[in-house]
C-alpha positions as CSV (number, residue, x, y, z in Angstrom):
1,X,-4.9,-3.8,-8.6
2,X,-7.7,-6.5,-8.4
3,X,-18.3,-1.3,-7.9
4,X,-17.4,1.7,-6.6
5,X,-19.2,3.9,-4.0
6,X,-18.7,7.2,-1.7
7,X,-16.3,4.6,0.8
8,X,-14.4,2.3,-1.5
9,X,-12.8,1.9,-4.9
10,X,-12.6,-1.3,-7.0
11,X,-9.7,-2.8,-7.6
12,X,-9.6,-4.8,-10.7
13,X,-11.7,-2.1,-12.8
14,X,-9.9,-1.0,-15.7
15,X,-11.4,2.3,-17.0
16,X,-9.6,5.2,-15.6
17,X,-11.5,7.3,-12.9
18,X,-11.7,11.3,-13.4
19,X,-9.0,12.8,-11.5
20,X,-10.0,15.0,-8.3
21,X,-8.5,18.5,-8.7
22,X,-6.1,17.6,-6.0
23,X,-4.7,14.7,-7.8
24,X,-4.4,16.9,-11.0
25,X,-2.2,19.5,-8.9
26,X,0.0,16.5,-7.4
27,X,0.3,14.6,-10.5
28,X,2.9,16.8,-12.1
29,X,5.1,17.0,-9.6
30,X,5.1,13.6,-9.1
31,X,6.1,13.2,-12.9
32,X,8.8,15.3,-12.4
33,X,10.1,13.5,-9.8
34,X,9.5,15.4,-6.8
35,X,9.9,14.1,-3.2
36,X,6.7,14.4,-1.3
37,X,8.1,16.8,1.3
38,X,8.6,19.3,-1.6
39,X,5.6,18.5,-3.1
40,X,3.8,19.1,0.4
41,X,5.9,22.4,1.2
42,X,5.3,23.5,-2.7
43,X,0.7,22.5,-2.6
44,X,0.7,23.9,1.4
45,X,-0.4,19.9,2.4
46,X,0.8,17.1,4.4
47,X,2.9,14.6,3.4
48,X,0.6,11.9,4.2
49,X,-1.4,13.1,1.6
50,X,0.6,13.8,-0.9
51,X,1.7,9.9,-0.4
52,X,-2.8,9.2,-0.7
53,X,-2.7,11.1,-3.9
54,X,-0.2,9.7,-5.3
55,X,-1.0,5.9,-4.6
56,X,-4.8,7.1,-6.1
57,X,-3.2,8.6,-8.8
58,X,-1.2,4.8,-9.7
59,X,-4.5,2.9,-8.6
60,X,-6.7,5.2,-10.8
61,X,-4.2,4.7,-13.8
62,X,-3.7,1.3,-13.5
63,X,0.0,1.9,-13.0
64,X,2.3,-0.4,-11.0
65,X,4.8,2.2,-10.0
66,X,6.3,6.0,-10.9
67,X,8.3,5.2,-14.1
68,X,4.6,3.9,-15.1
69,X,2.8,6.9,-14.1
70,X,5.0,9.0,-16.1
71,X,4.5,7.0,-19.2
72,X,1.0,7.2,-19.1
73,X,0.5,10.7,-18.2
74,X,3.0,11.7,-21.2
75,X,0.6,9.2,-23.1
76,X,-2.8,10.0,-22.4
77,X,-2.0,14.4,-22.3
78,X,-2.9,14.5,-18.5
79,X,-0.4,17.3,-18.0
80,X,-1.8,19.6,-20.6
81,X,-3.4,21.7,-18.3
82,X,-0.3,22.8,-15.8
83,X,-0.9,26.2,-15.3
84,X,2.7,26.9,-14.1
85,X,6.3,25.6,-14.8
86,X,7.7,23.0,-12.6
87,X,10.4,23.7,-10.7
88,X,12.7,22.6,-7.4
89,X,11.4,23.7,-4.6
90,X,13.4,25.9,-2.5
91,X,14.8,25.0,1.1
92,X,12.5,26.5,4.1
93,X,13.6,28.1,7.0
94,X,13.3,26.5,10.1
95,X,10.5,28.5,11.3
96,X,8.5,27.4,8.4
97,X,8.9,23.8,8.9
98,X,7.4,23.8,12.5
99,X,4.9,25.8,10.8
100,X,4.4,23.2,8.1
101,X,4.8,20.2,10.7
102,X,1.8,21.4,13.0
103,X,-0.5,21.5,9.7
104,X,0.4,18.3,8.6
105,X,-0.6,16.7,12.1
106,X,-3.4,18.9,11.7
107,X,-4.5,17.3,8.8
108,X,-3.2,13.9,9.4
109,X,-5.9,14.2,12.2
110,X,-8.9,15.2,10.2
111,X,-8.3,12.4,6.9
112,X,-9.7,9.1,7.0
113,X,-7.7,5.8,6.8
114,X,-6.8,4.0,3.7
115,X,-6.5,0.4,3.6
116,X,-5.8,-2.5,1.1
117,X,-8.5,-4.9,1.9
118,X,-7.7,-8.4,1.0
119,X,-9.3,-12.1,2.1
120,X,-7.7,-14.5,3.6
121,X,-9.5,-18.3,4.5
122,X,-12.8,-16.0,4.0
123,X,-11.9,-13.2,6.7
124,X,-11.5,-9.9,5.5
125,X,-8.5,-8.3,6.3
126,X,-6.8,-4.5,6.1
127,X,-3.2,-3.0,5.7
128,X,-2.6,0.9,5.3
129,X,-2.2,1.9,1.4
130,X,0.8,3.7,2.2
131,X,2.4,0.7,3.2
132,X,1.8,-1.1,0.2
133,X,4.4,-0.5,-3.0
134,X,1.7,-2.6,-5.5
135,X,-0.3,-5.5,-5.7
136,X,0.8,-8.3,-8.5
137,X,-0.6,-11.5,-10.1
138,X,1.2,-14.7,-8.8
139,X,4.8,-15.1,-10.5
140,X,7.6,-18.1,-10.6
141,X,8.6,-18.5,-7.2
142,X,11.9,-20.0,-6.5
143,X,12.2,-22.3,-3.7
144,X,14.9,-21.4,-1.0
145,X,16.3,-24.2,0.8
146,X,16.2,-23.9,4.8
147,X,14.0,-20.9,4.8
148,X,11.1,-20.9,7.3
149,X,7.9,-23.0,6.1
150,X,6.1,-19.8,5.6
151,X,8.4,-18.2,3.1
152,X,7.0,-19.4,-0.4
153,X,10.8,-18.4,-2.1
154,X,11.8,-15.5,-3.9
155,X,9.9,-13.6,-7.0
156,X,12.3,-11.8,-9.5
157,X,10.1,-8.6,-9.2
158,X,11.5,-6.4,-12.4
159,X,15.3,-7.4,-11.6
160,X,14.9,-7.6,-7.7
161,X,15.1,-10.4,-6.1
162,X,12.0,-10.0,-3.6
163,X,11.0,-12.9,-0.9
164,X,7.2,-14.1,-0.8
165,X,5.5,-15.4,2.3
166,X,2.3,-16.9,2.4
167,X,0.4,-15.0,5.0
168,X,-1.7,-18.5,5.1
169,X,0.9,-20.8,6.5
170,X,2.2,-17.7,8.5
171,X,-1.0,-17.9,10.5
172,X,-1.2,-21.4,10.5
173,X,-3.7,-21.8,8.3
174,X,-4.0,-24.9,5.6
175,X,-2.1,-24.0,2.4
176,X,-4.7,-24.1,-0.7
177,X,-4.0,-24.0,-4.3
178,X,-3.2,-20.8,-6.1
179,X,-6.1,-19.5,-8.6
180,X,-6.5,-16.8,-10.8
181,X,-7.9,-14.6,-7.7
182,X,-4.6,-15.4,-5.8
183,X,-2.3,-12.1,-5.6
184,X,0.9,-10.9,-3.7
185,X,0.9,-7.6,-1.9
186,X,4.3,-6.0,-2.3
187,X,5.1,-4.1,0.8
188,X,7.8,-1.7,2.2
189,X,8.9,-3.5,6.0
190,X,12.1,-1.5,7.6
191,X,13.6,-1.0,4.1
192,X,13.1,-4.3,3.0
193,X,10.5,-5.2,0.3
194,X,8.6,-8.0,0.9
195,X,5.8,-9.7,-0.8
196,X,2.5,-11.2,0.8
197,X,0.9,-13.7,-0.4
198,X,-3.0,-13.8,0.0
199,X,-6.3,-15.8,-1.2
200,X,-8.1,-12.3,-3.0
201,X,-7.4,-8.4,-3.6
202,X,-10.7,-7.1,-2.7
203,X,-10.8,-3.6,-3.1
204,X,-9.0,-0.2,-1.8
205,X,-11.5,1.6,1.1
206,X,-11.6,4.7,3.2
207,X,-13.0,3.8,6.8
208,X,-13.1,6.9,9.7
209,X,-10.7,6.2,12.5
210,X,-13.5,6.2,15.0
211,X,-15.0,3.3,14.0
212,X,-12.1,1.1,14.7
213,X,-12.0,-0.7,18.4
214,X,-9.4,-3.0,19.6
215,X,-9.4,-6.1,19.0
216,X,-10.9,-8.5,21.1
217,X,-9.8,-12.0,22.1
218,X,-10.7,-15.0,19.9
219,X,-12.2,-12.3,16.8
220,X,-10.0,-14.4,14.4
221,X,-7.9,-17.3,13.7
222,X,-4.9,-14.7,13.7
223,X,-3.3,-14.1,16.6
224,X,-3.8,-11.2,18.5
225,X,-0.2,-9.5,18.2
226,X,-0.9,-9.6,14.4
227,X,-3.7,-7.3,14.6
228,X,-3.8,-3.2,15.6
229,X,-7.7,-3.3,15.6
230,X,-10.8,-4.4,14.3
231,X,-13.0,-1.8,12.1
232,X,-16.7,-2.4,12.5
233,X,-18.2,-2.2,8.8
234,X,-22.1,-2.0,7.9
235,X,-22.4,-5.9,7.7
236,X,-19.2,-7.2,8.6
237,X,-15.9,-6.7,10.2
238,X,-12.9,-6.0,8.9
239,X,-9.8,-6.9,10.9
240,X,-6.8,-4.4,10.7
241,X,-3.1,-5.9,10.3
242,X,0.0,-4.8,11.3
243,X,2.6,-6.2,9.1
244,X,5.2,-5.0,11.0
245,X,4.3,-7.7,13.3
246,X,3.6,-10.8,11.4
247,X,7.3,-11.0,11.1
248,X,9.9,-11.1,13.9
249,X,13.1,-9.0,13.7
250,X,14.8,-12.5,13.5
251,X,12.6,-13.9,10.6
252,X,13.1,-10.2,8.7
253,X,17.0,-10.8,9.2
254,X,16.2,-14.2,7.4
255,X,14.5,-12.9,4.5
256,X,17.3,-10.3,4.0
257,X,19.7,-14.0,3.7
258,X,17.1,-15.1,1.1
259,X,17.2,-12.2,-1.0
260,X,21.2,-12.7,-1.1
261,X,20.8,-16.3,-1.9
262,X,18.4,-15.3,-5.0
């Protein structure tokens, strides 16, 4: 992923961060191939942030994905200091999982949002991380014939076959020329992967729910259905996305034909 203070993280920075103690707990269950609910039941957290620490584990890293993260970590030594053997966690009893649901909306409540923040036709723009699979430099796109004039093609993304759409022409925006800045964001929608494509990566932040309003009309050249809020900043604002939303269940059905047809 594409300075660094208390509310954001770079993106493009190569030299690996120190690891919170947190992160260093949840990173070797994570190489062991643990599921985040037994990671959660096993560390006493929520879910939601077992799924933070481990996309701050791949940014930090400057990993693309888990078979990556494992690498390095065997690599580098960062599991030399597990205290205890890894194991499987065992099944809880029902009474424990309400237990264990009430403090994971618990702490849902008290974390701050995470967001991708990306620029598009020089508005800044923000997706939750735990949406995002990875972020990638521009590859060969293969054009798809009859596909919506959005949808850039399909990406063979590490032997699967993932459709790109250019969030640009998807807002009805002028189409530009790709540059070395020019990235996709890879994202989870409904089970299908999907790939964004977008002017600049700007950096991973942390913003406090309470600072985000909804959005009001004529804030943007998006439409408003696109957006779930806009988050007032120090000296700018950053507008929230839904991605959910920028594509119809009719257009997702589409995509699905594309990723066939690739």
């Amino acid at each position: 992923m594409s300075s660094h203070s208390a509310t954001n993280r770079s993106v493009d920075r190569q030299s690996v961060r120190p690891l919170t103690p947190r992160e260093r707990d949840v990173l070797p269950w994570v190489v062991e191939g643990h599921t985040s609910r037994e990671i959660a039941q096993r560390l006493k957290i929520s879910r939601r942030t077992v799924e933070v620490h481990r996309a701050n584990l791949m940014r930090k890293l400057g990993v693309p994905n888990t078979a990556s993260l494992v690498r390095y970590a065997l690599q580098r030594g960062l599991l030399q200091d597990t205290k205890e053997p890894l194991r499987k966690c065992s099944p809880r009893r029902k009474t424990k999982k309400v237990t264990m649901s009430n403090q994971a909306k618990q702490a849902s409540r008290e974390e701050l949002y995470q967001l991708v923040n990306f620029d598009i036709a020089n508005e800044e723009f923000g997706v939750d991380i735990l949406k995002v699979q990875e972020i990638i430099r521009v590859l060969e796109v293969t054009r798809v014939p009859n596909c919506p004039a959005f949808v850039e093609g399909v990406i063979n993304l590490r032997g699967k076959i993932v459709p790109v759409v250019d969030l640009r022409l998807r807002f009805n925006l002028p189409q530009i020329e790709k540059d070395n800045n020019t990235r996709i964001i890879v994202v989870e929608l409904e089970e299908k992967t999907v790939g964004f494509l977008v002017d600049r990566v700007k950096e991973v932040i942390r913003i406090e729910t309470a600072i985000i309003e909804p959005p009001p009309e004529l804030v943007t050249n998006v439409q408003t259905r696109y957006i779930t809020g806009v988050a007032k900043l120090e000296d700018r604002l950053l507008i929230l996305l839904d991605l959910d939303r920028v594509l119809t269940t009719v257009e997702q059905e589409l995509l699905t034909l594309e990723e066939a047809v690739g």
